[in-house]
C-alpha positions in Angstrom: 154.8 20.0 84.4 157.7 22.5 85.0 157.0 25.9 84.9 160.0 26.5 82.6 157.9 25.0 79.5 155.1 26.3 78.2 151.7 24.7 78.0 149.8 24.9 74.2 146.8 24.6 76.2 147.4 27.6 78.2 148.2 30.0 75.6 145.5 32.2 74.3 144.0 32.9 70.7 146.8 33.1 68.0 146.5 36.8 66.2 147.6 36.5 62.9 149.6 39.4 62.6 151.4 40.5 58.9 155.1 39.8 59.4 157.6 42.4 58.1 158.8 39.0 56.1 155.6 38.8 53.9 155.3 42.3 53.5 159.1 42.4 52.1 158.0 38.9 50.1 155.3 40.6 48.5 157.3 43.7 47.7 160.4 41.7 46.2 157.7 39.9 43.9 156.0 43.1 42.6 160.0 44.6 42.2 161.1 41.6 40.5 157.9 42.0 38.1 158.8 45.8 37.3 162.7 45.0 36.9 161.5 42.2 33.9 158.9 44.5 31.9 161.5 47.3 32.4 164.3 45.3 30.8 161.8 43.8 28.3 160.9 47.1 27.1 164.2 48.5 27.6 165.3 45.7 24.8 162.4 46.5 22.4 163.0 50.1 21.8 166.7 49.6 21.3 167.0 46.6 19.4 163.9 47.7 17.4 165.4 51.8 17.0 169.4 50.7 16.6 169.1 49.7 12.7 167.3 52.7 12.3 169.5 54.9 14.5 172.7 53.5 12.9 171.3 54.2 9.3 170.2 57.8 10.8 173.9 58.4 12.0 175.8 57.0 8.8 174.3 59.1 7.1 175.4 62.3 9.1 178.7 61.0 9.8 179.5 58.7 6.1 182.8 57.2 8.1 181.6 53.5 8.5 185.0 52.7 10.5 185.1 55.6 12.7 181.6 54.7 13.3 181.9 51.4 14.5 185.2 52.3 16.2 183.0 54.4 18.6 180.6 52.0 19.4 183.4 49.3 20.2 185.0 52.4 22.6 181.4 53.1 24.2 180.7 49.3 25.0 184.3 48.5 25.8 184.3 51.3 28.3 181.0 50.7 29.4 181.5 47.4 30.5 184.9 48.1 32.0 183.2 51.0 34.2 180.0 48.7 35.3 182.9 46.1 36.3 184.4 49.1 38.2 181.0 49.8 40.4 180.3 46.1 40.7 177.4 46.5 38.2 178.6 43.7 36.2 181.3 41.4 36.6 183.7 40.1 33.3 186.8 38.0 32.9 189.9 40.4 33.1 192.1 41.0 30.6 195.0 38.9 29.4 197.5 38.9 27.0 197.0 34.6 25.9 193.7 34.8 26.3 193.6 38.1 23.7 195.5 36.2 21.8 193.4 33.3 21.3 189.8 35.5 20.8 191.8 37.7 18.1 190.7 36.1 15.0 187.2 36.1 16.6 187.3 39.8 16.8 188.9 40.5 13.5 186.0 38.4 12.1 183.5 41.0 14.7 184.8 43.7 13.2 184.2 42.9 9.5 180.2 41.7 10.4 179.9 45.1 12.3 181.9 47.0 9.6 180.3 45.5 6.5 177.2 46.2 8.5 177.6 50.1 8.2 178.7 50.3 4.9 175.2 48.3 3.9 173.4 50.7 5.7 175.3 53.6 4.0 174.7 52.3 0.4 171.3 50.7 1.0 167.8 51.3 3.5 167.3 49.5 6.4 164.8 46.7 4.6 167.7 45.2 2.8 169.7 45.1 6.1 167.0 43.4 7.9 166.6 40.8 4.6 170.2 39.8 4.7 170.5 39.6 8.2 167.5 37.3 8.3 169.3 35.2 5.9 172.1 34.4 8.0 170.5 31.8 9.2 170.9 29.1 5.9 174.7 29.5 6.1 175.4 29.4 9.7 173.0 25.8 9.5 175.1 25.1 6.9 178.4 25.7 8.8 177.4 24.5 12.2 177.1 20.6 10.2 180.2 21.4 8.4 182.5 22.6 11.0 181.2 22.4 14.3 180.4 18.9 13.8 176.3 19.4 14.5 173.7 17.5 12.5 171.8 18.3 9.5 169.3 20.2 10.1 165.5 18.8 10.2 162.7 18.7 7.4 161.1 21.6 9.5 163.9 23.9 9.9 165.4 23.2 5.9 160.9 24.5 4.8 161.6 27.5 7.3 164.8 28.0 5.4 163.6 27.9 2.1 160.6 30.3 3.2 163.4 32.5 4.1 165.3 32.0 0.6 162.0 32.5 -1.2 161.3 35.8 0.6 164.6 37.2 -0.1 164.1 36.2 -3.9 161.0 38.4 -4.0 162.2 41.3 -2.0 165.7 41.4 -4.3 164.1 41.0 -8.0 161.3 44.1 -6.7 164.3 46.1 -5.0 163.6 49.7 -7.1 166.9 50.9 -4.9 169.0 47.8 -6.6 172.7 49.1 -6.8 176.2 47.0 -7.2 177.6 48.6 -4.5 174.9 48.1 -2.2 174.4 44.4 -2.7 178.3 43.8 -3.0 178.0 45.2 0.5 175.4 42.9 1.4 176.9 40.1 0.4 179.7 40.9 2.5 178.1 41.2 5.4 176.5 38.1 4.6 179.4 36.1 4.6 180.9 38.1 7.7 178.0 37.9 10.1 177.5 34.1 8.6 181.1 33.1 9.6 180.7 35.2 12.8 178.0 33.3 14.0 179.9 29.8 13.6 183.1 30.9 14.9 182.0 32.8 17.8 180.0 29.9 18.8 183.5 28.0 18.5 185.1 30.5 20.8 182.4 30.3 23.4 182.8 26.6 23.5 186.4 26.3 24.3 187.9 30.0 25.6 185.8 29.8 28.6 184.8 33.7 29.1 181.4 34.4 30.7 179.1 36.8 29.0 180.3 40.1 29.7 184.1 39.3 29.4 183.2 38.0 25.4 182.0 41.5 25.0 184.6 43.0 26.5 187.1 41.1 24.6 184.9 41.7 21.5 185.0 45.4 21.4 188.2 46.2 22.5 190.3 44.4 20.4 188.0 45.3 17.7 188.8 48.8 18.6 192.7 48.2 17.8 191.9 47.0 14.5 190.7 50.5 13.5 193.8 52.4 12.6 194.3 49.3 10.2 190.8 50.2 8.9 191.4 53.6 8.6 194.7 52.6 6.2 193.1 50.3 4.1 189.5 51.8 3.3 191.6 55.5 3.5 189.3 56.8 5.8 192.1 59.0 7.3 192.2 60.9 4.2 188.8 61.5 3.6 188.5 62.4 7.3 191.3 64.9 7.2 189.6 66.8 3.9 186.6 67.1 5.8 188.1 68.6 9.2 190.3 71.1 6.4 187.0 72.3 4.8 185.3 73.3 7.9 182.1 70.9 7.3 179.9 70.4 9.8 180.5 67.2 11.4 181.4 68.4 14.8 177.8 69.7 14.8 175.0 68.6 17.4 173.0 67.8 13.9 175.9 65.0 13.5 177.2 64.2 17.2 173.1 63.6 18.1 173.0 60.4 15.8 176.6 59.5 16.1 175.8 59.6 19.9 172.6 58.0 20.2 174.0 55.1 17.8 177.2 54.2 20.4 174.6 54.3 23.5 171.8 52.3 21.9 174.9 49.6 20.7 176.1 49.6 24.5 172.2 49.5 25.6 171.6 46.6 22.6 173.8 44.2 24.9 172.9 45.2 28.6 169.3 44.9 28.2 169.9 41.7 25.8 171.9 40.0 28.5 169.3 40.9 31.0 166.7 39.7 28.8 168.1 36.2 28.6 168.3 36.3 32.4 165.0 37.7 33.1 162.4 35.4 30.8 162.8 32.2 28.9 163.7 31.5 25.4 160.7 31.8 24.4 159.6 35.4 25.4 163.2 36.5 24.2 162.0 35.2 20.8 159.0 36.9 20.7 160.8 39.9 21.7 162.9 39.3 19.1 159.8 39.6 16.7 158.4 41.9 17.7 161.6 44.1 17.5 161.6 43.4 13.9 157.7 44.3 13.6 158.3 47.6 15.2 161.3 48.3 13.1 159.7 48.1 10.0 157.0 49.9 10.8 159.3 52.7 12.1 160.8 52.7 8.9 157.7 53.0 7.3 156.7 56.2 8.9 159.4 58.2 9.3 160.6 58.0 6.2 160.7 57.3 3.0 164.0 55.3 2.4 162.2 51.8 2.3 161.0 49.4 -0.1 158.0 48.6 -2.1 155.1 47.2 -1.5 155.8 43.9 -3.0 159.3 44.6 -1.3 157.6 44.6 2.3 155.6 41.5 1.9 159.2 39.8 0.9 160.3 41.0 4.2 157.5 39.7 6.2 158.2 36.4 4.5 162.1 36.5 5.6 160.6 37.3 8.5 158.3 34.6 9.1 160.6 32.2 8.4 162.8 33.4 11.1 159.8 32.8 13.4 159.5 29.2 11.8 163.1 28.9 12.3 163.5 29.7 15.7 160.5 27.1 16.5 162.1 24.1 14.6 165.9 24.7 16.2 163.9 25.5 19.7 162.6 21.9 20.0 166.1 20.4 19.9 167.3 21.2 23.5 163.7 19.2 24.4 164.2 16.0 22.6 167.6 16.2 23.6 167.0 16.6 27.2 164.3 13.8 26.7 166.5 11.4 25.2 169.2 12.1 28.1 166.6 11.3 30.7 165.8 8.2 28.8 169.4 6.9 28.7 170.1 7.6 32.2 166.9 6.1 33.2 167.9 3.0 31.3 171.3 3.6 33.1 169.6 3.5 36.6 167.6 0.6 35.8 170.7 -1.5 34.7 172.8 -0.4 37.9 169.8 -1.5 39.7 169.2 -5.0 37.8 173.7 -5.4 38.6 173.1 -4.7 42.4 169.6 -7.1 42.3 172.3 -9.9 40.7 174.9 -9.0 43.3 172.5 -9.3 46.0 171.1 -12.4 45.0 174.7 -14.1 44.7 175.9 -12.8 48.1 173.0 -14.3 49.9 174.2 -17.8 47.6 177.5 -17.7 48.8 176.3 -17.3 52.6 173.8 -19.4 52.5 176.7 -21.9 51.6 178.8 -21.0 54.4 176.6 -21.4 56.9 175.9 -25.0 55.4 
């Protein structure tokens, strides 16, 4: 044997010693668990404290418009600083491409606008009624105009649970106003037709997640001074500054500033969410958000509904949970009935190749004759 290759049989004992590899191996696994229940709990407390913030700060600051308008600037310019520092990356900005999301962020801007202005006429219950019954028009619009199919038995009795919640909590609303539910309907029909349309947009403008928000909130942004014409927000914001109130005050710029973080917040730790845990931790998380809303509003305050109200809103809410169970098994019978027909695909190519086979060994077997 040459000396230049080692024999097995002369080496001695093997000492298993800890490789800086395993060590690192093990440290990446317990990071990697951290980083998820950090961004888990990161998107509990401000999805579950952002209704409640943005009813905290409309209240301070009664401008709906300039409100959202600086929650559009914060996340605008939030995500155009991560991009800067390679936090994030996002589609850069182009005139065509503006173009062609505009009507998708005009539609934004009324969901988020009529959103305040519900919140400024009504308590945070209603808001979280309405929003859970966004749902029964956006099924209905996905058959109608994005060419999906009807929805199943299951999801129509989670529906109707959803309809027969918001019956109860509406006809025991003590806080029932005109204004308030004209609102409400609004931003019914705003977040309903969002929902469709952005789906549309996501389908066929080809932005990835962080450029859709980009592009969301800063062409929302440009619709403001429109806004401010319209609603005349200018002038009520004018006789305010002339009167010396006190809406430069930290009493007003703590909500006001806490609202435009938590929105920017709302969508980093969402995105991460979705990245970090399946679909069906984020909906959990989702529930529980509303859970620990509505027992925040409980507490701290008394601008909620009744009792009968409450148990309305757990019935909205459980039918969201029973929604999001019925829509979730789609993907799977879906993906099942894929794997089926290409299955059946493989077995045809291989029953063609079988015949093929057979008729090539024919036509030789006739040659050599």
């Amino acid at each position: 044997m040459s000396k230049d290759v080692e024999d097995p049989a002369d080496r001695g004992p093997e000492v298993l010693v800890p490789s800086g590899d395993a060590q690192e191996t093990w440290y990446s696994c317990v990071l990697k668990q951290v980083s998820v229940y950090g961004v888990a709990a990161g998107y509990c407390i401000s999805a579950s404290l952002l209704s409640i913030i943005n009813k905290w700060a409309v209240m301070k600051f009664p401008y709906p418009g300039a409100l959202t308008a600086l929650q559009y600037l914060t996340s605008a310019a939030g995500v155009v600083l991560c991009g800067w520092f390679k936090v994030l990356e996002h589609d850069p900005l182009d005139l065509r491409t503006m173009g062609q999301f505009l009507p998708a962020a005009i539609i934004f801007y009324l969901s988020l606008f009529t959103n305040s202005e519900l919140l400024l006429h009504a308590n945070v219950d209603t808001f979280i009624v309405f929003r859970s019954a966004v749902p029964i028009f956006v099924a209905i619009g996905e058959t109608l105009y994005l060419s999906q199919p009807w929805p199943s038995l299951k999801t129509w009795i989670s529906l109707g649970t959803i309809f027969g919640g918001s019956v109860l909590y509406v006809l025991t609303d003590y806080q029932f106003t005109l204004t308030a539910y004209t609102w409400a309907a609004a931003y019914l029909v705003s977040m309903s037709i969002d929902f469709v349309y952005i789906k549309h947009v996501v389908m066929t403008i080809g932005l990835n997640t962080w450029g859709l928000v980009l592009y969301n909130n800063l062409e929302a942004l440009l619709l403001f001074p429109l806004e401010l014409l319209i609603m005349g927000e200018l002038k009520k914001i004018k006789h305010e500054i002339s009167d010396e109130s006190d809406w430069h005050s930290f009493q007003v710029i703590l909500p006001v500033g806490l609202s435009c973080l938590f929105g920017l917040a709302i969508s980093f730790f969402g995105f991460s969410c979705r990245r970090a845990i399946s679909a069906t931790g984020f909906t959990v998380l989702g529930i529980v958000n509303k859970l620990l809303t509505v027992v925040i509003n409980l507490v701290i305050w008394d601008k909620h509904s009744t009792f009968m109200g409450t148990v309305g809103l757990l019935i909205c809410m459980l039918g969201g949970v029973m929604y999001q169970q019925s829509t979730s098994s789609k993907p799977k019978a879906v993906s099942e009935a894929t794997v089926q027909e290409t299955e059946e695909q493989q077995n045809l190519l291989e029953m063609q190749n079988n015949s093929q086979a057979k008729n090539n060994e024919k036509e030789d077997t006739k040659i050599e004759q």
